[in-house]
ROSE-4610 file (N, C-alpha, C; in Angstrom, 1 decimal, always signed):
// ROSE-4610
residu = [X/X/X/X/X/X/X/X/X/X/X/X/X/X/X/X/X/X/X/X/X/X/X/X/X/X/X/X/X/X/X/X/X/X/X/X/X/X/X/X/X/X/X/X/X/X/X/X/X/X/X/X/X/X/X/X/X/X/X/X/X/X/X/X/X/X/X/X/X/X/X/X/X/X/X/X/X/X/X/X/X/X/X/X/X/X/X/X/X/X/X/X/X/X/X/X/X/X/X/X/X/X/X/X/X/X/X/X/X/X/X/X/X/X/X/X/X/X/X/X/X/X/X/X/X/X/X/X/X/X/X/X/X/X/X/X/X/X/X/X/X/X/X/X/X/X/X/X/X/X/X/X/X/X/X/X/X/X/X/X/X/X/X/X/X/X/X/X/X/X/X/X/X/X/X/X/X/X/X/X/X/X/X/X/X/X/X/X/X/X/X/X/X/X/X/X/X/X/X/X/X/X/X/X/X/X/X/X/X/X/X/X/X/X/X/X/X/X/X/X/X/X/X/X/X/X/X/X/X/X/X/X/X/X/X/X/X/X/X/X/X/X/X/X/X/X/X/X/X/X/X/X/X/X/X/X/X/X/X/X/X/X/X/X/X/X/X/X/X/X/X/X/X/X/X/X/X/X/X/X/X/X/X/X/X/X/X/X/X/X/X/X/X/X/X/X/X/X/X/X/X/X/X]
num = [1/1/1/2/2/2/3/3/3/4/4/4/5/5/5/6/6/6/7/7/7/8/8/8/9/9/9/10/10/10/11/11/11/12/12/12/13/13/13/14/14/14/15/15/15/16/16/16/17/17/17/18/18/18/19/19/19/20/20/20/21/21/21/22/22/22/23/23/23/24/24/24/25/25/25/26/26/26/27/27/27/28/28/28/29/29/29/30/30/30/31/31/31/32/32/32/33/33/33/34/34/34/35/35/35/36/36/36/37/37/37/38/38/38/39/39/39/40/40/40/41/41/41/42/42/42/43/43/43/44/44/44/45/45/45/46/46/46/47/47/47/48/48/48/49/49/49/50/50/50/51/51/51/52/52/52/53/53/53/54/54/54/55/55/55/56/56/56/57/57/57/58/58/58/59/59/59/60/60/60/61/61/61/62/62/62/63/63/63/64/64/64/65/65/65/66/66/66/67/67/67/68/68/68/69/69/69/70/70/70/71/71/71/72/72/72/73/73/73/74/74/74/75/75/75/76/76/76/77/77/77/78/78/78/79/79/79/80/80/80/81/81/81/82/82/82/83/83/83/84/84/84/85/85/85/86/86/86/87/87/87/88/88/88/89/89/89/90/90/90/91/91/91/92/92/92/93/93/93/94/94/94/95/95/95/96/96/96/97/97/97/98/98/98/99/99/99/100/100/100/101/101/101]
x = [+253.5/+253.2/+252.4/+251.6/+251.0/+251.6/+252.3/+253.2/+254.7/+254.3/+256.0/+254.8/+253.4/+252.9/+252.7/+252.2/+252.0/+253.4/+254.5/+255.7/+256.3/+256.1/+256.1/+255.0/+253.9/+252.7/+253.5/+254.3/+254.5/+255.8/+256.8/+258.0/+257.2/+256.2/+255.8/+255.1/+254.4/+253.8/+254.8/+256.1/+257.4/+257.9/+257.9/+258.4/+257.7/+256.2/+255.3/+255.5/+255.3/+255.9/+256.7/+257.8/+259.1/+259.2/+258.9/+259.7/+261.0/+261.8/+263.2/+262.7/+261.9/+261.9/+260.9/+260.7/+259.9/+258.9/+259.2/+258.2/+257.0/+257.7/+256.3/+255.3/+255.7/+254.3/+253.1/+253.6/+252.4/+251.6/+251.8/+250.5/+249.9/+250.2/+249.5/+248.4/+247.4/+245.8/+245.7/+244.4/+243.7/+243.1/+242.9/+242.4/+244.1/+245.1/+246.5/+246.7/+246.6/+246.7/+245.6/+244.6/+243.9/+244.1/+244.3/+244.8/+245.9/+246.7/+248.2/+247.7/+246.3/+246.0/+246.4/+246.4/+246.4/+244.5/+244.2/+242.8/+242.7/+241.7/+241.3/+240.3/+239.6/+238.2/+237.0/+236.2/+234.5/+235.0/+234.5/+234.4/+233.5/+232.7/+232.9/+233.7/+233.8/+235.2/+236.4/+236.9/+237.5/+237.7/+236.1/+235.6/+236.2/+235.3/+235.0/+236.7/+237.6/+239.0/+239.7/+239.2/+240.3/+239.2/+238.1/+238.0/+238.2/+238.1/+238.5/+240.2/+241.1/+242.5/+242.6/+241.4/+241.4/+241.1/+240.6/+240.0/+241.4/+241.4/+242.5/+243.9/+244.3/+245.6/+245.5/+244.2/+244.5/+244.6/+245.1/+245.2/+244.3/+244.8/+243.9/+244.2/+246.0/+246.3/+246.8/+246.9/+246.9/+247.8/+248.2/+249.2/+248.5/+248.2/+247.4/+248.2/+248.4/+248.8/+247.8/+247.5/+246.4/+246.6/+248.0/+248.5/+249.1/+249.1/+250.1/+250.8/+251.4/+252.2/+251.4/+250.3/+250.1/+248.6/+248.1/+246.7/+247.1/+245.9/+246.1/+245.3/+246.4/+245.5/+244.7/+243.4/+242.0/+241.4/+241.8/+241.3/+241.8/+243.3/+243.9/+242.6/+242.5/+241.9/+239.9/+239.6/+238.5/+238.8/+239.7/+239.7/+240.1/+240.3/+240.3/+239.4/+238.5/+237.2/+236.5/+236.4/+235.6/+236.0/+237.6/+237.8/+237.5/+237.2/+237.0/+235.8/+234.6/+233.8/+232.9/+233.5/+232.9/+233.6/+234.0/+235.9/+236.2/+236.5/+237.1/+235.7/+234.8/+233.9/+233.6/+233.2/+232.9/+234.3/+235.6/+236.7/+236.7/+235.8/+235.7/+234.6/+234.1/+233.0/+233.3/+233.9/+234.8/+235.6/+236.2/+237.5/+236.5/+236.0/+235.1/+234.4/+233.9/+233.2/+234.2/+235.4/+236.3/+236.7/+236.8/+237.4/+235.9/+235.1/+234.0/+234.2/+234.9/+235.2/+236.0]
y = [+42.3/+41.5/+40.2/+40.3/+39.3/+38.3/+38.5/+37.8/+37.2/+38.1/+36.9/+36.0/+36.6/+35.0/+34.0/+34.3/+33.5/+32.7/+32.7/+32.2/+31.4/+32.3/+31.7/+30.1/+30.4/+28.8/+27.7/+28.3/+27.5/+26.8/+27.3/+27.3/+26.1/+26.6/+25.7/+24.5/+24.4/+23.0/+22.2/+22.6/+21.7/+21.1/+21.9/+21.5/+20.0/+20.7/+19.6/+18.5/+18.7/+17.1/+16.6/+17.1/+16.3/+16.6/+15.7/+16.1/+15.9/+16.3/+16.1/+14.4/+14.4/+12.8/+12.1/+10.7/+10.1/+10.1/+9.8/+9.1/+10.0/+11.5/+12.6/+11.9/+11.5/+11.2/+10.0/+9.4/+9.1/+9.6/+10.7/+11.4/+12.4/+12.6/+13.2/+12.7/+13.5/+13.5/+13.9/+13.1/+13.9/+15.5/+15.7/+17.2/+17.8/+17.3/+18.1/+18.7/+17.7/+17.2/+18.4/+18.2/+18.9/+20.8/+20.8/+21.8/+23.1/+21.7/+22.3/+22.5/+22.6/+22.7/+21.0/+20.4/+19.3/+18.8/+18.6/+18.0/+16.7/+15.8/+14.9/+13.9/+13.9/+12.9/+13.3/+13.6/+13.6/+15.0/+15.3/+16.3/+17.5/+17.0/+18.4/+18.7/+17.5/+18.2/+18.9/+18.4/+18.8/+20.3/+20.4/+21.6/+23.2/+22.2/+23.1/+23.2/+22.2/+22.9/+23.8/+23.5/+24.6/+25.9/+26.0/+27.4/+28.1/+27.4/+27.7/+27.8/+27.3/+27.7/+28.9/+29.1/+30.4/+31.7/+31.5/+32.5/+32.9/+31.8/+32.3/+32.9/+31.9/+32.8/+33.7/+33.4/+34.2/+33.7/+32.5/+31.9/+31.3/+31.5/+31.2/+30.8/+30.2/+28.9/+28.1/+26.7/+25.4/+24.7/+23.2/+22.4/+21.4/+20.2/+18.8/+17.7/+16.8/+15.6/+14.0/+14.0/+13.4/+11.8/+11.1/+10.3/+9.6/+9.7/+9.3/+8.2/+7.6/+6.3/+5.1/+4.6/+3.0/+3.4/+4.4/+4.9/+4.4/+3.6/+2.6/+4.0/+3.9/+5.0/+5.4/+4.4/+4.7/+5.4/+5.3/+6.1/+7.5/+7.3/+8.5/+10.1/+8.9/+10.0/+10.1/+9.1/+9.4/+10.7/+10.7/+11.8/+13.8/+13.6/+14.3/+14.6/+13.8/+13.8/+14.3/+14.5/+15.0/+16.3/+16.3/+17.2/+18.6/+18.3/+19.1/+19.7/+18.7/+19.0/+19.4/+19.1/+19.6/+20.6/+20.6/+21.3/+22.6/+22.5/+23.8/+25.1/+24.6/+25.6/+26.3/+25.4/+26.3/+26.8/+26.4/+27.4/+28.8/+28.8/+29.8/+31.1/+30.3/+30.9/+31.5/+31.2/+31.7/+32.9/+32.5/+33.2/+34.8/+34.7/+35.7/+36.4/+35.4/+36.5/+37.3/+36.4/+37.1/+38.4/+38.4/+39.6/+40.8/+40.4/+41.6/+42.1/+41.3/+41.5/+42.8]
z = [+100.4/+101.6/+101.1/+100.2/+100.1/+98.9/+98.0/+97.2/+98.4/+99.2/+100.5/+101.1/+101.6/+102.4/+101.4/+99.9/+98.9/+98.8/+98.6/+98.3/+100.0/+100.8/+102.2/+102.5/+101.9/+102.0/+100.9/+99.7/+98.9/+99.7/+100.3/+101.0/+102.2/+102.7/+103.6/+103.0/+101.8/+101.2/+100.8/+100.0/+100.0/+101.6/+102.0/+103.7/+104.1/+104.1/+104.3/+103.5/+101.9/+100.9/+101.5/+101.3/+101.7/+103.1/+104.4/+105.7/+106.0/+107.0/+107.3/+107.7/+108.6/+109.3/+108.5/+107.8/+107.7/+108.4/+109.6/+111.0/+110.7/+110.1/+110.5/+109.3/+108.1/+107.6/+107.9/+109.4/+109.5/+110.5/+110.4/+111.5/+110.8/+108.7/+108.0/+108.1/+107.6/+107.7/+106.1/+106.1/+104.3/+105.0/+105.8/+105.8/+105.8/+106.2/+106.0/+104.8/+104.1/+102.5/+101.6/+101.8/+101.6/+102.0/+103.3/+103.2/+102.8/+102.2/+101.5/+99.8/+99.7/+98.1/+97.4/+97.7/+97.0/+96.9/+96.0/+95.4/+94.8/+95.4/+95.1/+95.4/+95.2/+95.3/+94.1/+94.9/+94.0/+92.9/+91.9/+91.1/+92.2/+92.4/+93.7/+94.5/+95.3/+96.5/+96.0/+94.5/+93.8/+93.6/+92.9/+92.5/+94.9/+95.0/+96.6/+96.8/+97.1/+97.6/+96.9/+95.2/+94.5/+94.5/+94.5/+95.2/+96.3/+97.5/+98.9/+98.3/+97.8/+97.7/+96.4/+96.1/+94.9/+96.1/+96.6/+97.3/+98.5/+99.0/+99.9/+99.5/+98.2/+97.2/+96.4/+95.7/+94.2/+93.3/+93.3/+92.2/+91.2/+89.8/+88.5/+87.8/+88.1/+87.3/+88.1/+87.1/+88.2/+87.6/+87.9/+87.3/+87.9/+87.0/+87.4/+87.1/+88.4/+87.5/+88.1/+86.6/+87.0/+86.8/+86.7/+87.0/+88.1/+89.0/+90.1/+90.4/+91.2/+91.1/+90.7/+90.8/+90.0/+89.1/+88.9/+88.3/+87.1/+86.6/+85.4/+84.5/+83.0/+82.3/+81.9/+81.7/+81.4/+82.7/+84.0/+85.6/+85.1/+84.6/+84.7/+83.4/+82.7/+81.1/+82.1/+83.1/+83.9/+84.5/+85.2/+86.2/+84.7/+84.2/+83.2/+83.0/+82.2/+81.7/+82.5/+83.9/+84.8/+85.6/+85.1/+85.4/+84.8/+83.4/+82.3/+82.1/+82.9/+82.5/+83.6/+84.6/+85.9/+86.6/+86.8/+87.9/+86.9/+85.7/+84.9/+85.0/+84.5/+84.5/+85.7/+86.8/+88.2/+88.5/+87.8/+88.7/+87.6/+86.4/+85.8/+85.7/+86.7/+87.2/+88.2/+89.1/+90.6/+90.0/+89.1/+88.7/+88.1/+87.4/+87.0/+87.9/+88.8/+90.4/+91.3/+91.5/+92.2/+91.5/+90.0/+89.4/+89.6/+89.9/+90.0/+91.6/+92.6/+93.5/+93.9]
């Protein structure tokens, strides 16, 4: 049951990326965005969504792309650098509490 809702939210976050209609992406919201597991801002908020999406999935691995369409690549090796050093540890710290769960 819970590996079909897991694969069912992912079936639904493609849905959401790509709509059938353009028009629909402009009445996305950053809390939308946010809610479909996508992270981005402060090294905390960072940190706060991908636990709230550990917690609600399970999940304990990730895929980052920390490039996106015009991010010049010194931002890009910033957002790294912070991600590394702030973001990895507290999701390994989650990850380790959840397993005493």
């Amino acid at each position: 049951m819970e590996i079909r809702r897991t694969i069912w939210g992912i079936v639904d976050a493609l849905q959401f990326a790509i709509p059938r209609d353009p028009a629909l992406l402009s009445r996305v919201t950053v809390d939308d965005v946010w809610e479909r597991g996508t992270s981005f801002g402060s090294p905390e908020r960072v940190t706060e969504l991908m636990k709230r999406y550990m917690r609600r999935t399970g999940t304990t691995h990730w895929m980052a792309q920390m490039r996106c369409g015009g991010v010049v690549h010194s931002k890009a090796l910033r957002s790294m650098e912070l991600f590394a050093r702030y973001v990895m540890p507290a999701l390994r710290e989650e990850e380790a509490k959840l397993a005493t769960v």
